[in-house]
C-alpha positions in Angstrom: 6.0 -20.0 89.9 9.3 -18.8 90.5 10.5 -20.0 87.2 7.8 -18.5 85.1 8.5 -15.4 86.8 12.4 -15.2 86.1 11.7 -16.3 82.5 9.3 -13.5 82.1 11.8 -10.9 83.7 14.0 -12.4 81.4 11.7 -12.3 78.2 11.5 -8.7 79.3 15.2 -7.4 79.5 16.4 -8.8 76.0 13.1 -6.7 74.8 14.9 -4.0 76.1 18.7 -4.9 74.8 19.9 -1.9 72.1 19.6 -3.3 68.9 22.0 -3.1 66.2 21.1 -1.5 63.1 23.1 0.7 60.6 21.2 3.3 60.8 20.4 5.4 64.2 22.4 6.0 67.4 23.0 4.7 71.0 21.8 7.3 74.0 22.1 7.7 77.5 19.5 9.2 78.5 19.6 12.6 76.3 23.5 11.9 75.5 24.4 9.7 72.7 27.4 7.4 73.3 29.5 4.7 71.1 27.5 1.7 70.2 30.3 -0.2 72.3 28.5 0.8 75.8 26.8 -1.5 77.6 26.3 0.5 80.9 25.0 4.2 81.3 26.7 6.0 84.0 23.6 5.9 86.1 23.7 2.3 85.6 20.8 2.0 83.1 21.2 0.4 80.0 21.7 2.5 76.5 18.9 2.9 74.1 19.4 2.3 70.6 17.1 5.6 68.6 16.1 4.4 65.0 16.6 6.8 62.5 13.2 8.3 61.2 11.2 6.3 58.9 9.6 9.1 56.1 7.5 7.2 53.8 7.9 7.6 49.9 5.9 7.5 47.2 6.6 4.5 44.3 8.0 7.3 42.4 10.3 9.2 44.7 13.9 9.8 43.4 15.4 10.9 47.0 18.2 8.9 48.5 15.7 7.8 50.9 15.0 5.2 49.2 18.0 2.9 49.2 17.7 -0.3 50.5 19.6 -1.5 53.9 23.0 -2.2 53.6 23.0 -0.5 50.3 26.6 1.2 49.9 26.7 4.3 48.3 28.4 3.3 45.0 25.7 1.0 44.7 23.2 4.1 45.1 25.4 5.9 41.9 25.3 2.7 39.8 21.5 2.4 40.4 20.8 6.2 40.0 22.9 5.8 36.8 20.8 3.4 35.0 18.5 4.3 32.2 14.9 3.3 32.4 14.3 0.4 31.1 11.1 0.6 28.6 9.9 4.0 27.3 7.5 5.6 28.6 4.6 5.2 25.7 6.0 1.9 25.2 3.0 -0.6 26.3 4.8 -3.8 25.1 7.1 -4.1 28.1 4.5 -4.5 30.7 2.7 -7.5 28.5 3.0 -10.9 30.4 3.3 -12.4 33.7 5.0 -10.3 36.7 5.2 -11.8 40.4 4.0 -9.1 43.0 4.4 -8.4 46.5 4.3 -5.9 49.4 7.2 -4.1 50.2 8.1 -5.0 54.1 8.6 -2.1 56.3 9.7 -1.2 59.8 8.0 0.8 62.5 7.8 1.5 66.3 5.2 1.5 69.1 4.6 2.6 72.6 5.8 -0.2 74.4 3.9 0.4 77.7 7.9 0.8 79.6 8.7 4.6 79.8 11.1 5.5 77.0 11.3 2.3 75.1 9.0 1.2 72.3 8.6 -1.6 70.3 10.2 -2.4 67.3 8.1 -4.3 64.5 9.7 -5.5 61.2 7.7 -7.1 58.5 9.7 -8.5 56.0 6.5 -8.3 53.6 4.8 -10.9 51.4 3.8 -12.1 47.7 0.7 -11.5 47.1 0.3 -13.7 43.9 0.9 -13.6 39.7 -0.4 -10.0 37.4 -0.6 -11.1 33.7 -1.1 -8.1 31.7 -2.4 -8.5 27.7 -2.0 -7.3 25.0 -5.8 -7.3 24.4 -6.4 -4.5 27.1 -7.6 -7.2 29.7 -5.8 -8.7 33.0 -5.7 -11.1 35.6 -4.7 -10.3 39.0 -4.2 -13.4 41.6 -4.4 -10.8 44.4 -7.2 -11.0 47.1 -8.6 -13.9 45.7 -8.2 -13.0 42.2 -9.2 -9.8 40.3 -9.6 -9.7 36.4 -11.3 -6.8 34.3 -9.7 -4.4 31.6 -6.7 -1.9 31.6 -6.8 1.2 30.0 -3.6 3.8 29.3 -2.1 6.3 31.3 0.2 9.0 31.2 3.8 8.6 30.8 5.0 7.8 34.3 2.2 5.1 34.9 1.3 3.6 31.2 -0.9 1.0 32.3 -4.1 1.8 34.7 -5.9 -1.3 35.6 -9.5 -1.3 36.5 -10.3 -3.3 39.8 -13.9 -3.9 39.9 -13.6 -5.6 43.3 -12.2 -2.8 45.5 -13.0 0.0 42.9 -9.9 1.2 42.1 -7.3 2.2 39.2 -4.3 0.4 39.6 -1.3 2.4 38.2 1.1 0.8 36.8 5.2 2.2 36.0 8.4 1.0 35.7 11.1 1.4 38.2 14.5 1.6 36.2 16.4 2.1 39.2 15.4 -1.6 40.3 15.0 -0.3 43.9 14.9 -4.0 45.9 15.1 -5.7 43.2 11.4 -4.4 41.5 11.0 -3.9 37.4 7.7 -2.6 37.9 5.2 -0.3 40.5 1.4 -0.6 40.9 -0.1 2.3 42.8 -3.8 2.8 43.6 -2.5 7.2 43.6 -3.2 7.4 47.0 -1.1 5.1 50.3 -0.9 1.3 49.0 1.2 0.0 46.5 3.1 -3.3 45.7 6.3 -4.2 43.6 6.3 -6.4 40.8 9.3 -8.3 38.8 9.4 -10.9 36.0 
């Protein structure tokens, strides 16, 4: 009994360890100290505060949308880029693309008075998207979706008609390349998924 009890204390303080990230800051309390402190002066243990996580839309321009890690000359070289396809330009989106879910990162009440959980998902393929040229496609996401596409306007060329959830899929080109994608699909409203050749 003993044992299980230590482990679980255990379990319980690394929860509770800062963690290191690049972005956000170490506190004490309401003071915010170097990342090198391992004791407050009460005794406590620093907190490490998370920047703010702002959502963004698949096609926001702001800096906010760097990846992790990204340096800031890597920021210019991306932002310098041309788009890829024009805009009218239908042919580029013809053929198979692999697609995913971005991951993403958020926080929790944690049930411990001024600590909160940290979740990370590190997001997940969600299966093949051929688009053709004959206005039809095949979607392997949710257990397959197929139907016609139809075209859009000149930020989102391709709409696809999902018969299954009723929805228009929006689809657009990232030329910045922002993790890696070559392409968006949007539903216009809160999900949306990356896609790349």
């Amino acid at each position: 009994m003993q044992k299980k009890i230590a482990f679980a204390f255990f379990s319980l303080s690394l929860i509770m360890l800062p963690v290191v990230a690049s972005a956000g800051r170490t506190m004490c309390g309401k003071e915010e100290v170097s990342r090198s402190v391992r004791r407050c002066p009460d005794g406590s243990i620093p907190v490490f505060v998370a920047d703010e996580v702002k959502p963004s839309t698949p096609d926001q321009t702001s800096q906010d949308t760097a990846l992790p890690g990204q340096g800031r000359e890597q920021q210019r070289t991306a932002e310098a880029k041309p788009a890829d396809p024009k805009p009218a330009d239908v042919s580029f989106y013809y053929g198979v693309w692999r697609t995913r879910i971005p991951g993403a990162v958020w926080t929790s009440p944690s049930g411990y008075a001024g600590y909160d959980w940290l979740h990370v998902s590190a997001g997940v393929s969600v299966g093949d998207l051929i688009i053709r040229p004959d206005g039809t496609y095949l979607w392997n996401s949710y257990g397959g979706k197929s139907g016609k596409w139809v075209r859009g306007d000149s930020s989102y060329p391709v709409v696809l008609i999902d018969n299954v959830e009723h929805r228009e899929w929006k689809v657009g080109a990232d030329g910045r390349h922002i993790g890696g994608r070559d392409i968006v699909i949007w539903d216009g409203k809160f999900s949306s998924y990356d896609g790349r050749r």
